[in-house]
N, C-alpha and C positions, 0 to 999 in steps of 0.2 A: 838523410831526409829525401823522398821521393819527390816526383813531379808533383802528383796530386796534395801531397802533405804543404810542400812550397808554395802552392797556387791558391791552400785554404789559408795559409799562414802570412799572403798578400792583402787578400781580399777581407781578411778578419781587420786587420790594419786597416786598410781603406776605408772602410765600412767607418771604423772608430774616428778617421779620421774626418770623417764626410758629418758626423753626428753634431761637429761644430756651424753648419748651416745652421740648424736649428736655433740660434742664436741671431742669423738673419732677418728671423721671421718678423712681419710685418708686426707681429702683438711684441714681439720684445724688443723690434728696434722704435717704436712708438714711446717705450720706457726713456730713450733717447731725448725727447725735445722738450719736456722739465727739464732733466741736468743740464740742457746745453743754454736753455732762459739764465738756469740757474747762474752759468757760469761766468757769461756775460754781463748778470745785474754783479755779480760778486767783482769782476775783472773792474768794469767800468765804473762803479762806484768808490769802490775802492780809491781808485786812481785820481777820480775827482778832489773827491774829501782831499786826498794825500798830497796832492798837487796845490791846493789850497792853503794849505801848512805846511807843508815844502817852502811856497815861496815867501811866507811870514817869516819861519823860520832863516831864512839864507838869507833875506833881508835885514832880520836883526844878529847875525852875525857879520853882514857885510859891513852895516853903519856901526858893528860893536855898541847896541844899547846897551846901556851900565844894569848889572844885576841880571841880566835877562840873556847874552851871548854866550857865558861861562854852559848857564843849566839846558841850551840848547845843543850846546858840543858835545854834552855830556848824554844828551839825548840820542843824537843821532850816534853815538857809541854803541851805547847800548844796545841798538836795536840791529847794530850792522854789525856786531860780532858775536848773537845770538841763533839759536836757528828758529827759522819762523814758528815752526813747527810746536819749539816750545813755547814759542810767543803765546802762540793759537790755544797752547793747554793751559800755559797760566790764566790768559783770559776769561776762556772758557769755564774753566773750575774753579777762579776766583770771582768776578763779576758774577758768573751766571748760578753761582749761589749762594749771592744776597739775599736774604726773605724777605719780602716786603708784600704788603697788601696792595700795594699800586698795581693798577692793572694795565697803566701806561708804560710804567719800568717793566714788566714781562712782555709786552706786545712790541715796545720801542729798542728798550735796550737789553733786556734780559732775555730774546729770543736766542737763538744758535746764528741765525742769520745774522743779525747785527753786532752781533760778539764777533762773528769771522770778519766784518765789514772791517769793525774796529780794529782787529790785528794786522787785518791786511792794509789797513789804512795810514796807520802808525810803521808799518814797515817800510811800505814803498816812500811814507814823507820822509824817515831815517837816509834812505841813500837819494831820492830825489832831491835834499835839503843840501846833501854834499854833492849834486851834478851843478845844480844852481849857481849853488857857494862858488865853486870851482870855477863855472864860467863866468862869474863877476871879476874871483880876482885877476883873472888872463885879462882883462879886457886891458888893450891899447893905453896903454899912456896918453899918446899923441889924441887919444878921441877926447878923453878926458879935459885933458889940456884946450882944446881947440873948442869945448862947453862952457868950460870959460870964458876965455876970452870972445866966446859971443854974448858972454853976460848971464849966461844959466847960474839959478842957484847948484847947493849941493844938490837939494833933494829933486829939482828939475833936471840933474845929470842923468842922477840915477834911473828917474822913472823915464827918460827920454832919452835917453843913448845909452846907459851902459845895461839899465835890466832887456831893454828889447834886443841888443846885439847879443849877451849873452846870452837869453833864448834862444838865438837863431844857434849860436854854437854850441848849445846843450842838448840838442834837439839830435843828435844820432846817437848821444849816449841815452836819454832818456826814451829812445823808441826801442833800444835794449830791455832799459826798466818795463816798459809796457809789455815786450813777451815775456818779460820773470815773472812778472805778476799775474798775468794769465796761467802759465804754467805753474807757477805758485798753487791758486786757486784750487787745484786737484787734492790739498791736501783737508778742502773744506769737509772733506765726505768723514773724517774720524769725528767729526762731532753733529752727528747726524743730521746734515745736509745732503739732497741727493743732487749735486751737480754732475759735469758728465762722467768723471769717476766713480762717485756713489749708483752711478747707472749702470756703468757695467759691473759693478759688481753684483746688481742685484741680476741683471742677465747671466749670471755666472752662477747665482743662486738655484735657478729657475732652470740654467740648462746642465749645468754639472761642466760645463765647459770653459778651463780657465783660460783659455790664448785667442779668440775669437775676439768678445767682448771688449779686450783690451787693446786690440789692434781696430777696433771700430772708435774707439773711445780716441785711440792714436789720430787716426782720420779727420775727427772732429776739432781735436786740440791741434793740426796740421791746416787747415782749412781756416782758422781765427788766425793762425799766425800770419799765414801767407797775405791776407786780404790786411792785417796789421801792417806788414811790411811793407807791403805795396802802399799802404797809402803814407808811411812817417817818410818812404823812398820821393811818393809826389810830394811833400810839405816839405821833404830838403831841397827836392831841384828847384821848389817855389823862392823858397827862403836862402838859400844860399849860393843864387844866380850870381849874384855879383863876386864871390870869391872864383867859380869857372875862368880857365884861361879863352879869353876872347878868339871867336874862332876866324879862323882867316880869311 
């Protein structure tokens, strides 16, 4: 191979490789900022609901309500040695092909959007129910004890010393849960939601470029996390001053 042959056989390269800009463009990274609403209402809703029945759930396993702690065990089972993924397809292909004339059940709950709500709701409450659990049952004896003998009932231990401290101690495993579930969310785009993965894909459509779109798409789900972490990092140094060794 010649000089001239090497220098076409650079530049051919280069060329193909530069055609991944086109993917930068203003009209297709504007495709961006739906998926990334998108991904946010899915991340943060999600979490809510899940957080909500999380801590129902870890409460009636911690007080062992009769009839109701067995099918919650059995719950949070389920859901935590399944992969989400299939969660998302049962849901999706079971629920969201009920027929019904209700135009509230296709607009509420029969959309793709609140089918993924639902899966991802029910998944993160499966292992948020076991951070909870977990940090009820560590909690101190001696705190316990010393609720007492100030004259607290049960149920005033619970809701005033032992559920608040174990939130403060569940609080770095559960800001884990919050990026799983973020990065989770990526896989909303198989049941046609366009969040920020369904975005690059469709830039990937539009440019024939598969490694641009998704390293932009990388950025974005890079950029949620960081600002995630930074802030469960401020809500520990808040909440969990009093365990720091006193400085001198």
């Amino acid at each position: 191979m010649n000089d001239t042959t090497s220098l076409s056989y650079t530049l051919a390269h280069l060329l193909h490789d530069l055609t991944g800009i086109k993917s930068l463009s203003a009209e297709n990274l504007s495709l961006y900022w739906p998926g990334f609403v998108t991904t946010i209402q899915l991340t943060f809703i999600s979490l809510i609901l899940g957080l909500c029945l999380a801590l129902a759930f870890a409460l009636i396993r911690a007080m062992r309500v009769p009839f109701v702690h067995r099918p919650v065990a059995v719950f949070t089972y389920l859901f935590r040695s399944t992969p989400l993924l299939i969660q998302l397809y049962l849901i999706y292909y079971g629920l969201g092909q009920i027929q019904t004339d209700s135009q509230l059940w296709h607009t509420l709950i029969g959309s793709p959007f609140w089918l993924a709500i639902t899966a991802f709701m029910l998944n993160t409450a499966a292992y948020t129910t076991e951070i909870i659990y977990g940090a009820i049952k560590t909690t101190p004896k001696g705190e316990i004890e010393a609720a007492h003998a100030y004259g607290m009932s049960p149920r005033k231990t619970m809701f005033r010393i032992v559920l608040p401290n174990a939130f403060r101690r569940a609080l770095p495993a559960y800001g884990n849960e919050v990026i799983f579930m973020l990065h989770a969310t990526a896989i909303a785009s198989v049941v046609t939601l366009t969040d920020i993965t369904g975005a690059a894909i469709q830039v990937l459509f539009n440019t024939y470029d598969g490694f641009t779109p998704f390293v932009t798409a990388a950025v974005f789900y890079m950029v949620l996390s960081f600002a995630l972490q930074a802030l469960f990092r401020r809500l520990e140094r808040k909440l969990l001053i009093h365990t720091q060794p006193a400085s001198a």
